[in-house]
N, C-alpha and C positions, 0 to 999 in steps of 0.2 A: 446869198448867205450873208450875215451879217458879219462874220468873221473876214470877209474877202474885204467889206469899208474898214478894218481895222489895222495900222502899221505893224510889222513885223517885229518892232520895240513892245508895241503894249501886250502882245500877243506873249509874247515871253515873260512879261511883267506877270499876266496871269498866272503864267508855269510856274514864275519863284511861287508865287500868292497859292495858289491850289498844290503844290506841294510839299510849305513848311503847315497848309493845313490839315495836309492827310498826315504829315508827321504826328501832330500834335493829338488829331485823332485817333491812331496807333499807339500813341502812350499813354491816355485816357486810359485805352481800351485794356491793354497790357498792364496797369498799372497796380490790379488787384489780384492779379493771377501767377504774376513771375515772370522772370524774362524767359525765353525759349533762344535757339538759334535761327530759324526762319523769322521770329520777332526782329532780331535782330536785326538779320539782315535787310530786314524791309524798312526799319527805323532807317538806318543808315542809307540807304539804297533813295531814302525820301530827303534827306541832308544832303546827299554828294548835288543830288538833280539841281536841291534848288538851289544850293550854290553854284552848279555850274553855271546855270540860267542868269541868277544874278551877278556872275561875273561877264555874260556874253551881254547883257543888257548895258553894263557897263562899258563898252568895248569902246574905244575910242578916247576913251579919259583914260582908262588906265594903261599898262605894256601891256602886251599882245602877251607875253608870258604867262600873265594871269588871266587875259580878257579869251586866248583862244586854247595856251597847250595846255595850261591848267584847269580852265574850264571843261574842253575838251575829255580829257583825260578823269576830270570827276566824274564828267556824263557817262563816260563809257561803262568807269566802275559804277556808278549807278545804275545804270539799265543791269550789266552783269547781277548784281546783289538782288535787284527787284525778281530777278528771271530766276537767282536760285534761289530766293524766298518762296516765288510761285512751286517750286521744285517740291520743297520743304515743306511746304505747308501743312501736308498730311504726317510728315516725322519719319517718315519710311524710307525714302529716296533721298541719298546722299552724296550716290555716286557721280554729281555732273558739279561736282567743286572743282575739281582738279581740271575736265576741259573747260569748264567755266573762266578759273583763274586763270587756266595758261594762255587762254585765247584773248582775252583783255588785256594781260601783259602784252603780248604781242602787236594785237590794237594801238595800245598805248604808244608803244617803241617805235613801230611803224610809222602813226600818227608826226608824232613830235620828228623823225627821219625827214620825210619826203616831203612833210605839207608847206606848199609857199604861197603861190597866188589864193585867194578867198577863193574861187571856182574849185581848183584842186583840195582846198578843206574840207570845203560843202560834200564834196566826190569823197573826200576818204573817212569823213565824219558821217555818214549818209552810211557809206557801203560798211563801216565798223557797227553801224545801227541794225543793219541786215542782217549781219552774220550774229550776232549776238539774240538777235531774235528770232533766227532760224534756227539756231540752237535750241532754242525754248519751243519751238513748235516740237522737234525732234525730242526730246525732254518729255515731251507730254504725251504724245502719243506711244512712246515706249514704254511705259508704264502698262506692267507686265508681273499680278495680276493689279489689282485696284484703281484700275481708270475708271474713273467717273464722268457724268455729261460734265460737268464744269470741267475736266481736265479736256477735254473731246474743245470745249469753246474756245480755251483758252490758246488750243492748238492752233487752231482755226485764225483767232483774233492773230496770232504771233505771224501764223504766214500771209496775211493782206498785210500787217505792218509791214511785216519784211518786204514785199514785193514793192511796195510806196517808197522804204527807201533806199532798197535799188533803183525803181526812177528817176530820185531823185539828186541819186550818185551821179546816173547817169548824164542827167541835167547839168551838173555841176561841170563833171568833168568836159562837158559838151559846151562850157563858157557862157552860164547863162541863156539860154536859145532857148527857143520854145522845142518842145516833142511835137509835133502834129498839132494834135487839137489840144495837148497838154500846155500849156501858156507859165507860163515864173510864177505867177500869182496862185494857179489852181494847182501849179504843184507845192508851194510853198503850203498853201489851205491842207492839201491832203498830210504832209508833213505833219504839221501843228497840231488840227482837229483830232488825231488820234491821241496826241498827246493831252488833250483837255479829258478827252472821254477816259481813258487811260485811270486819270486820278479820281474818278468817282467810279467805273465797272472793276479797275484793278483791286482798290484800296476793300471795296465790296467783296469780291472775290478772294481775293487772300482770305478775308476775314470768314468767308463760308467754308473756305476748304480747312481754315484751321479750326473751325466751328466742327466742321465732318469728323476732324480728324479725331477732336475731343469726346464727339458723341460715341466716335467708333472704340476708341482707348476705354472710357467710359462700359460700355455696352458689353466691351470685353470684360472689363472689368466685374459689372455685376454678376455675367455670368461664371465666371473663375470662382466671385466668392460665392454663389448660389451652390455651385458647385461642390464647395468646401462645406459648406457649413449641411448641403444635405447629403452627404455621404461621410460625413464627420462620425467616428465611434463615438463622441460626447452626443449626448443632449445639450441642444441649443435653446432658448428660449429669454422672449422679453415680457418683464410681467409691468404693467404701471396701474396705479390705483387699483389692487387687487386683482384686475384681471391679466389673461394672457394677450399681450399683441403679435407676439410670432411665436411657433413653436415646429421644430423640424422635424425628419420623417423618425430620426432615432428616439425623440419623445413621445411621438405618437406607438411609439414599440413598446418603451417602456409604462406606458398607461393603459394599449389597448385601446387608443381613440384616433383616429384621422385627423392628422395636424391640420386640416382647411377649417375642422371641427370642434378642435381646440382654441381656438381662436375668438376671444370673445368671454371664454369662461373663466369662472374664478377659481385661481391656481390654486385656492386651499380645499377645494373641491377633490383636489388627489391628491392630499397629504393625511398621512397615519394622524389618527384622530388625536395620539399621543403628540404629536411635534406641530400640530399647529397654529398654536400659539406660540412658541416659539419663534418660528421660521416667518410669521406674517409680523414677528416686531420687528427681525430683522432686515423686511420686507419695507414697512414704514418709514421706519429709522432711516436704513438706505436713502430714502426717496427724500427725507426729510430734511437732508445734508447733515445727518448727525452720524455720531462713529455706530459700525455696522462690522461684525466680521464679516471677511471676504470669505473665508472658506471654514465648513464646516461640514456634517455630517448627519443627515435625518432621514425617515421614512415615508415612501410616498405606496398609494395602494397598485397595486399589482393587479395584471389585468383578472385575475381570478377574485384577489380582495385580500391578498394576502401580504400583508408587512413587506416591501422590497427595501432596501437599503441602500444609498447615492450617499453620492460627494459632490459636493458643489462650489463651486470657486463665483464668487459674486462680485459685480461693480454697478456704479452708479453711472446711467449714462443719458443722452438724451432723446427722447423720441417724440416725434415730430414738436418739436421745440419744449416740451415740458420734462419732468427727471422722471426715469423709469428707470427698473434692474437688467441687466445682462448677467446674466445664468447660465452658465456650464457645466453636466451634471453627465458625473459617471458613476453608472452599475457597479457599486462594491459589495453585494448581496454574498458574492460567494467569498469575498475576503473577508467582511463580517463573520459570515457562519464559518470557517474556518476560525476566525479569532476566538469564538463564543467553542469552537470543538478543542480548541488549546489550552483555552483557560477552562475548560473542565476537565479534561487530562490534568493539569497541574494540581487542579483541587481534588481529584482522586488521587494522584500521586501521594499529593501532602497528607491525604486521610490513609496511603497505605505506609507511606511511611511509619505513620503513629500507629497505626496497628501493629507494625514490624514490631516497634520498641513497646508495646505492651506484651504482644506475645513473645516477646523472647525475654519480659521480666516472667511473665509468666509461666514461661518454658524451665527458666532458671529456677523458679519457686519451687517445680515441680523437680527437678532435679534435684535440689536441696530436700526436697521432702523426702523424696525414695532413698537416697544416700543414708540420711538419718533415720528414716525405720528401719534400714537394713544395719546401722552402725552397729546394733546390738548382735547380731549373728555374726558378725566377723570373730569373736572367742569362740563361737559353736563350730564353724565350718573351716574349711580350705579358705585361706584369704584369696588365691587365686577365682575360686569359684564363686566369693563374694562377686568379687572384679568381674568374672565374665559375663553374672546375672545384672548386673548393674549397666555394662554394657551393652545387653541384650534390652534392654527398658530403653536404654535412650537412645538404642536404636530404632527401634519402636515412632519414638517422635520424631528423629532424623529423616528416617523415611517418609512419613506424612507428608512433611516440608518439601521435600525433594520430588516429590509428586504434587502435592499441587502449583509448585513451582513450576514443572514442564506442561502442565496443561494449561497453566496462565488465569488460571481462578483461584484467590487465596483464600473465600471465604466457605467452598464444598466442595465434594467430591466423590465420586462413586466407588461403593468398595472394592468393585470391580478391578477398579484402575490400581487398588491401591493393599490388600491384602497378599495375593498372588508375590509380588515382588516381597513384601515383609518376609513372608513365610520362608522363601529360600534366602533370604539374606541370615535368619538365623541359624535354618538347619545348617550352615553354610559354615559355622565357627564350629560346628561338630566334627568327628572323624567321621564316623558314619553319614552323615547328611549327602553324601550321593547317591548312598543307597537305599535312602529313603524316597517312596512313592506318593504322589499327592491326589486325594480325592475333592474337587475343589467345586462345588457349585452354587454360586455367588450371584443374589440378582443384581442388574444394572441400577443400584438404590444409589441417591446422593444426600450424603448426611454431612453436616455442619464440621468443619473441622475441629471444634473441641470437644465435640463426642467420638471423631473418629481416632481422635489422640486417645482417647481411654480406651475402646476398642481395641486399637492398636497393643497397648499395653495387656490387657484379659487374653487375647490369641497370643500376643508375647511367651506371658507365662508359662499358658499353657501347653502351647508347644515344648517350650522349653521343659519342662517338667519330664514330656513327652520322649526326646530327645535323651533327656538322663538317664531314667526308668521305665521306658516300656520296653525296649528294643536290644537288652540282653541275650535273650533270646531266642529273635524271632528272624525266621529268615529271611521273610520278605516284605520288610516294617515297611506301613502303612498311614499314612494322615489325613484324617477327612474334616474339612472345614465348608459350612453351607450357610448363607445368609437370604432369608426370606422374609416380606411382609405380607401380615395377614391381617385384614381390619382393623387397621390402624395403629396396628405392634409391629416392632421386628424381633424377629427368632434367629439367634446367633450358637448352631450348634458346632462344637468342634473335639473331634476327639481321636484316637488310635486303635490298633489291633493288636495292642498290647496284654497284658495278664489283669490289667484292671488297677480301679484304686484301692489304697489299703485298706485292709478292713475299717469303717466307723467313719473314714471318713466324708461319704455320702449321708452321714450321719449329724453331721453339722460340727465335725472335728475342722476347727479353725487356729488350732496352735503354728502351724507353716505362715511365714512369712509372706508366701506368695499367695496362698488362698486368703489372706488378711487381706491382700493389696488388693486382688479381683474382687473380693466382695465390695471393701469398698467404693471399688470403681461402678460395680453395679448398681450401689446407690447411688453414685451420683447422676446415673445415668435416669434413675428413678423406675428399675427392675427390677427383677430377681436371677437368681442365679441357683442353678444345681445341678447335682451329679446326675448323668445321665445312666441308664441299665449298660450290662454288658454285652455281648465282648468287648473287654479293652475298656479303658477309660474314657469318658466325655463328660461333656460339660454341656449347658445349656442358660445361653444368659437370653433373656426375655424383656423388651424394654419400648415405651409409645414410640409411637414414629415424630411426634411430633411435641417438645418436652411439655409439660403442663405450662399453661399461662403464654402460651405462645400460638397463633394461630397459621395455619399450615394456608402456606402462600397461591393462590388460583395461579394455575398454568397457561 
């Protein structure tokens, strides 16, 4: 072997030489990526070596202080550092710092104690070389889960070193002497030689296991984010030059297309035909380095075809080295249509409002009206009876209100709902009104609230009339009120089992107040109105179901 013709000087000269070059290697290499702790420790672990080396090279010129306990004592820390760099390499295995450090300490202390003749050195620098690399075999195969072949070789490599310098201890400590067929020189070779190969399989290997370690960090990595991004409630997607380059499984939901399928297509292919121009300037723009909102709100088609509504949060980013969008896009369809069902409450709200304040000018109008026809009978009659007829009219409208109020419809309502309660609220201000009986057969009709206010007010009267004068003396007073339509009228008859009305006035006798008021309500209603045959008094008012110039709404 050609290393056996080479002195034990030059042979060391190589060690400084091949290990301030795996240093420099190692810093290269590190140099774009960050420092790490395993980096670390191999930088340095490549420093202590070659200075030890080159102070053992030195040995003879300078003190033994530096030439053997300080050299010494680098080497050891050195091999220690490189063995738990190899430890490290993959990031996971941390735990052989502390036997590491303390055994080198002890090495160390040891060392510098006991060591005197060169023979006894070689012996305890040899067997400190042992144990520190027996460690690193045990190291490696303990690795427990994630041993790799590389960690299995390195195990391997660690217990032939060691065994070599145990030999070599043994050598030493044996004064120089050969072993058998082991001779100084071929132990000195197997010494060394590991040490040459060392600096190009070690400096290699560190760097694949922290290559593994990267790929594995990595590999986890992708799949954590794969992960994320395809069970993410958002829609994910990258669009560049119009089309789409990724699109995850939550957008493939929101389209109705297989994200492997979407791929390739032009994203404005599923936008509301309304927002596409929009969304594709700020698609450009983006891409174009110009200002773009990040978030905004448009429509894309729904897997039926129907208008869906997203939010989307956008940036500018890069894919495979040119600028494309990153989109994040969540379903706000049902927060939309909730916004769009609020702001139309609000706008019904504000249109009932203003109806309120027109019909209660209106109500007032109407108040005013009936007060002033009736101002002129207050010298004819009982003021009190003024009062209580006047009160009886306006309660007429109070009631309307108060019924379509509980059933939550302001603009109709069925008579049904709404005469019944009228009728005993007025009997109700009588003495006799309990003992008055109601004949009531009312169809389920719904009519506009400003006819049912005039309504209201003609059964008003009439009753009341009914209430005054018919029921003197009759013993078991009676009120029959019925409301029917018949092709295309309604027929509003109501009347009592009273003695009747006075002579003439079925006659078109309109001097009463209240017969003034009904007729005119009849007109407005655009009917007629008349006395109905006996027995007892009735009335019969007749009026379209649906007022002229208005047409009657399909069901």
């Amino acid at each position: 072997m050609a290393i056996l013709r080479l002195d034990v000087g030059t042979v060391i000269s190589l060690l400084v030489v091949g290990n301030l070059a795996a240093l420099a290697a190692m810093l290269a290499y590190r140099s774009r990526l960050g420092p790490k702790a395993p980096d670390a420790f191999y930088i340095l672990s490549k420093f202590l070596q070659a200075l030890a080396w080159a102070l053992i090279v030195a040995r003879g010129r300078i003190p033994d202080l530096l030439s053997v306990y300080l050299a010494n004592a680098s080497l050891f820390l050195g091999f220690g550092l490189e063995a738990l760099a190899l430890c490290e390499a993959d990031g996971r295995d941390t735990r052989w710092r502390l036997p590491f450090g303390a055994m080198i300490a002890v090495l160390i202390l040891v060392f510098w104690a006991v060591a005197g003749s060169p023979g006894r050195r070689i012996g305890l620098a040899s067997l400190a070389t042992a144990l520190i690399y027996g460690l690193l075999f045990l190291a490696m195969l303990a690795r427990r889960p994630g041993r790799t072949g590389l960690h299995v070789f390195f195990a391997l490599a660690s217990l032939v070193y060691s065994a070599i310098m145990v030999l070599r201890a043994a050598w030493g400590f044996g004064g120089d002497s050969s072993l058998g067929i082991l001779t100084p020189s071929l132990i000195q070779t197997l010494a060394f030689v590991p040490q040459h190969i060392s600096l190009l399989v070690g400096g290699m290997g560190f760097m694949l296991l922290s290559k593994e370690h990267s790929d594995t960090v990595l590999r986890e990595s992708e799949d954590k984010y794969r992960t994320l991004v395809e069970k993410a409630s958002e829609a994910i997607v990258i669009a560049q030059d119009g089309l789409l380059r990724f699109a995850n499984s939550r957008m493939a939901v929101l389209v109705g297309v297989r994200a492997e399928d979407l791929v390739g297509k032009h994203f404005a292919d599923f936008i509301w035909p309304e927002d596409r121009e929009a969304v594709l300037g700020h698609h450009l723009a983006r891409e174009a380095g110009k200002v773009a909102p990040e978030a905004y709100d448009f429509r894309i088609l729904a897997p039926d075809g129907s208008p869906l509504w997203i939010s989307i949060t956008a940036t500018a980013i890069l894919w495979q080295g040119r600028p494309a969008s990153l989109g994040l896009l969540t379903d706000i369809d049902a927060r939309k249509r909730q916004e769009e069902k609020i702001a139309g409450l609000l706008r019904d709200k504000e249109l009932l409002l203003r109806e309120v304040h027109h019909r209660v000018k209106n109500n007032l109008s109407v108040a005013m009206s009936l007060l002033a026809l009736q101002s002129g009978e207050g010298r004819k009659r009982d003021p009190d009876e003024v009062l209580m007829d006047a009160h009886n009219r306006l309660h007429a409208m109070v009631e309307l209100y108060e019924r379509l109020y509980r059933v939550g419809d302001f603009e109709a309502l069925s008579v049904r709902d709404y005469l019944p309660s009228l009728v005993k609220g007025i009997t109700a201000v009588f003495p006799q009104g309990q003992a008055v009986a109601f004949d009531l057969d009312l169809e389920d009709l719904r009519l506009d609230a400003q006819r049912l206010s005039s309504i209201g007010i003609i059964v008003n009267e009439i009753v009341t009339n009914s209430m005054k004068y018919a029921f003197g003396k009759v013993a078991q007073p009676r009120i029959g009120i019925s409301v029917r339509s018949r092709g295309g009228r309604v027929e509003l008859a109501c009347g009592d089992n009273g003695p009747g009305l006075p002579p003439g006035l079925d006659q078109g006798d309109t001097q009463g107040f209240g017969i003034q008021l009904i007729s005119m309500l009849a007109d407005q209603l655009h009917g007629s109105l008349k006395a109905g045959g006996g027995p007892g008094a009735s009335w019969l008012l007749d009026f379209p179901l649906v007022p002229p110039g208005q047409h009657k709404e399909k069901p």
